[in-house]
N, C-alpha and C positions, 0 to 999 in steps of 0.2 A: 504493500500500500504506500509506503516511503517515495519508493519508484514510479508508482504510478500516480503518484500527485502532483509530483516533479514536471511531469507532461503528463494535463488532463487530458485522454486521449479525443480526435478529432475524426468521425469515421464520414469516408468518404461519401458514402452513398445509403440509403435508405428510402422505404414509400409510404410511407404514413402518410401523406397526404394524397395517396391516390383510396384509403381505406376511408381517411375525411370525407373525401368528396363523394364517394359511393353508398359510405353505412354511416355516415355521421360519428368519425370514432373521434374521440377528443383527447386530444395532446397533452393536455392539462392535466387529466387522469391517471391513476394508477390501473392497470390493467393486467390481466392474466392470458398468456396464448390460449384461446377457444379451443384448439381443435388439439389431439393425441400428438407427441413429437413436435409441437408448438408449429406445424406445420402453415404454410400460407402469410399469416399475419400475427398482429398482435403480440408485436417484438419490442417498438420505439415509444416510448412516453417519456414527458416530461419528469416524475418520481422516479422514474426506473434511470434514465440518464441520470439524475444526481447520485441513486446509490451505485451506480456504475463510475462516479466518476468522471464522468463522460465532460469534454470543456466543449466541446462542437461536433453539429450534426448537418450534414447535407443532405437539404432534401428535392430528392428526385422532383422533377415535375413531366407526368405519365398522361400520356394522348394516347386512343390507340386510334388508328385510320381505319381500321375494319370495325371498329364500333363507334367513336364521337365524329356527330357530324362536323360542331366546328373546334378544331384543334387549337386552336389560339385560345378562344373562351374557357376551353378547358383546362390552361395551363393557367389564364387569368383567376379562373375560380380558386387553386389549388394556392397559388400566390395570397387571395384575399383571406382562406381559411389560416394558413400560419399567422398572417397581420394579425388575427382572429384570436388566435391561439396565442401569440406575443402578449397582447393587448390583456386576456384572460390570466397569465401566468406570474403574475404579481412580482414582476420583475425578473422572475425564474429565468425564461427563455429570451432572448434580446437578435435580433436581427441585425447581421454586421453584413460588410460589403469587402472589406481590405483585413489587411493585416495589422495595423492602429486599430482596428476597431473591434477585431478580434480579441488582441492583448486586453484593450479597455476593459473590456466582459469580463476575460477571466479574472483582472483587479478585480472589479466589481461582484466576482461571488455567482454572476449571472455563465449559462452554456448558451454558447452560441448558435445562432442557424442561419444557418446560407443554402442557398437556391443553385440547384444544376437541374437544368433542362437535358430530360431523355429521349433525344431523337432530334434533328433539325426538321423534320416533318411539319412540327410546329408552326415554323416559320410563312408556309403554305409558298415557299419559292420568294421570298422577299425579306433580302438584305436586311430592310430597314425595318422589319417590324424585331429584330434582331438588339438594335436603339433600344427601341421601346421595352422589349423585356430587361436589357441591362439598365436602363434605367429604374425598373421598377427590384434592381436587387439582384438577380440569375449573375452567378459567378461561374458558372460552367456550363460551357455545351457541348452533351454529343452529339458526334453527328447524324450517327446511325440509331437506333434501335432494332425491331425485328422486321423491318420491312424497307425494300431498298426507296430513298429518294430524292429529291435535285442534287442533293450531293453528292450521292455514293451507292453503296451496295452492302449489306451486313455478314457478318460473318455466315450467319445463319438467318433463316426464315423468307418471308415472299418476295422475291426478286435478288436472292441472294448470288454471284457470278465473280467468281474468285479471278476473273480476268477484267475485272470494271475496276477502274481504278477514281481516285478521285475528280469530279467532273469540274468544272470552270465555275459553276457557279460554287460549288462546295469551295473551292480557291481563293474564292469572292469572300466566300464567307469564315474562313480561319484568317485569312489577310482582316476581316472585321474587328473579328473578335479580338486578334491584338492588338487591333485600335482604341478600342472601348475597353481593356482590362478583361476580356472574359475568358478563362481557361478554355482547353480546348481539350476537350475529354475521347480519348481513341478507344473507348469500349465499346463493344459491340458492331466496331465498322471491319469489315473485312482486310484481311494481309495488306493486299495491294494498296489499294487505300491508304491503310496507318501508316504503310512509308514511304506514301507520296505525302501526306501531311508531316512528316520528321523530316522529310527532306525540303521542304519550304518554312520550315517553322524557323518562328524570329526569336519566339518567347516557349518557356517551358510549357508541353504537354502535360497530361494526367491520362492512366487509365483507371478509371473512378472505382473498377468492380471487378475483377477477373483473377482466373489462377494460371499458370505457368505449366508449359509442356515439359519441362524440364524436371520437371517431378510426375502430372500427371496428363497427358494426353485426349483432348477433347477440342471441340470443335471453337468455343470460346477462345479457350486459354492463349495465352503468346508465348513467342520461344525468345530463345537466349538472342537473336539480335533485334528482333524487337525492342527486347528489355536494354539493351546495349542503345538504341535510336532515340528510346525517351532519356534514357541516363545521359546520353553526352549533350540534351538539350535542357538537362536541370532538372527535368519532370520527376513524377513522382507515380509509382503504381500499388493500387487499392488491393489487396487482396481480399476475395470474397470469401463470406463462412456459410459454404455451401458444400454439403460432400458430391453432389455432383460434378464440382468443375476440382474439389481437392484429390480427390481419387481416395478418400478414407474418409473415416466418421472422428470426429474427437477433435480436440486443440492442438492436439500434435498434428494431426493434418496441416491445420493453418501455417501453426509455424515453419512445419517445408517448404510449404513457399514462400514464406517472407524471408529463411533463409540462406532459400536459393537466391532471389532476385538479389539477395546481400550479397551473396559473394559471385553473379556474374555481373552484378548493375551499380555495386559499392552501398555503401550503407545510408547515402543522403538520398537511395529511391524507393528503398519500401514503403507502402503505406498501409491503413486499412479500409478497407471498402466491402462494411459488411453484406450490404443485400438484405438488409432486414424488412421487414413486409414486403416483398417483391417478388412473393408468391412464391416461396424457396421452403423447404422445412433446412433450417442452420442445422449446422452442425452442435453434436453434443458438447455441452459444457457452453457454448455459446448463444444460449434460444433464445435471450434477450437481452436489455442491453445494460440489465444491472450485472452481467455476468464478466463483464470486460478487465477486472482488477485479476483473474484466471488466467488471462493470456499474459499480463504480463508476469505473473508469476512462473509460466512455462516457459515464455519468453528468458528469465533468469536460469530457469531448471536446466535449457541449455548451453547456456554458459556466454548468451550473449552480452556486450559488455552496457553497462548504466547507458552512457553516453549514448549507443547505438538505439539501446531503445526508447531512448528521448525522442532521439531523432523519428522514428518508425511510429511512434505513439502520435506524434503531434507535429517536430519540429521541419520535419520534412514536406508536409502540404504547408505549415505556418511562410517558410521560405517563397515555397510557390506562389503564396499569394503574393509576397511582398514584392517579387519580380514583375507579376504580372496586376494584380487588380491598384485600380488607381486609389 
């Protein structure tokens, strides 16, 4: 607990706000996973993040194109429930933008939350509504999600084509987003793609959620030069606590990949990007997110050093934003 106070950990990625917008779940509340193996949801709260720990949470904001007619509205509404949920949390939860205003928080006793948009889809093929969502907060964007569009092609799901690489307007739009401060998140976009985007990129990457072929092989995960394309551009890579992309059930799992990317990506690129409510059942020991003070204690168990897990807990996206958001 020493350790992991040192750096309140900051986890990349989470969808609490796509369970708001659907069953009215509230942030503010303490809650219990509904369902056996804490499966689907009912991972992120407010109470549970403090006994966790927890100093910052990104939260996903989730479109689908084969079910929400309009995708903009929909990321709109998800945006207004956290304001929502800020506003209800008596100071608890606090909405920051940069890396000054991150740090402020954790003075302040408050856990932070920040905005990543999952999919460019959102955008409906315009630049400029791009503006408008970092205006209203959105520090990250993927490009992809599960379905290919103006930008790209996804690793997986409908319009997936591992020979599409990033298109003109997708080029359009990572040249944006390092204009405007917005991360540029390579989860979910297919090979080709993620290193046509590292090989234009100005400013550090992130991969917000994924595990690594280097330990377990699937369709998600990225290999050793991937993880070498984001590292030599600063970035920073989430690792998910899902046993489907870890290739095992338990916290030892996780920690395989956070310490592989350590020793082929150096230690200022692991991060963590749990996937909590994003329809995943997590891995054991990790079903929510008062459970986080465990990893780092296996984190120690294998002999990694304080320093390194400052960094991997917090201090490694802390950086990235400082490079990147204004």
């Amino acid at each position: 607990m020493e350790v992991h106070a040192e750096a309140p950990p900051i986890d990349l990625h989470a969808d609490p706000l796509l369970w708001a917008r659907l069953v009215g779940y509230d942030l503010t509340i303490h809650h219990r996973p509904p369902l056996p193996w804490a499966l689907l949801g009912g991972h992120v709260d407010v109470p549970r993040m403090r006994e966790g720990g927890m100093g910052g949470q990104f939260f996903g904001l989730v479109s689908l194109p084969y079910l929400d007619r309009d995708l903009t509205a929909v990321c709109d509404r998800q945006i207004d429930l956290l304001e929502t949920a800020v506003a209800r949390s008596g100071g608890q939860l606090r909405l920051v933008r940069s890396a000054r205003e991150l740090e402020a928080a954790r003075a302040d006793g408050a856990i932070a939350a920040m905005l990543g948009m999952e999919g460019a889809h959102s955008l409906r093929g315009r630049v400029e509504e791009l503006d408008r969502f970092a205006g209203r907060g959105v520090r990250y964007l993927g490009l992809l999600h599960f379905s290919a569009n103006e930008c790209g092609a996804p690793a997986y799901g409908k319009g997936a084509d591992p020979d599409r690489g990033l298109t003109e307007l997708g080029a359009r739009v990572v040249a944006r987003c390092e204009e405007l401060g917005v991360i540029v998140d390579l989860a979910h976009i297919n090979r080709r793609g993620f290193m046509d985007v590292c090989a234009m990129a100005k400013r550090p990457p992130i991969v917000s959620h994924t595990g690594v072929t280097g330990v377990h092989r699937m369709w998600r995960n990225i290999d050793d030069e991937q993880l070498r394309a984001v590292a030599d551009l600063g970035g920073a890579v989430g690792v998910i606590f899902c046993p489907r992309f870890l290739g095992g059930d338990g916290i030892g799992a996780v920690v395989d990949h956070l310490l592989h990317i350590a020793r082929v990506a150096g230690e200022d690129t692991p991060a963590l990007g749990s996937d909590w409510d994003g329809f995943i059942r997590p891995t054991r020991g990790l079903e929510e997110a008062s459970r986080l003070p465990a990893l780092t204690e296996a984190l120690l168990a294998r002999g990694l050093a304080r320093g390194a897990i400052r960094k991997l807990l917090r201090g490694n996206i802390v950086r990235v934003m400082g490079e990147v958001c204004p």
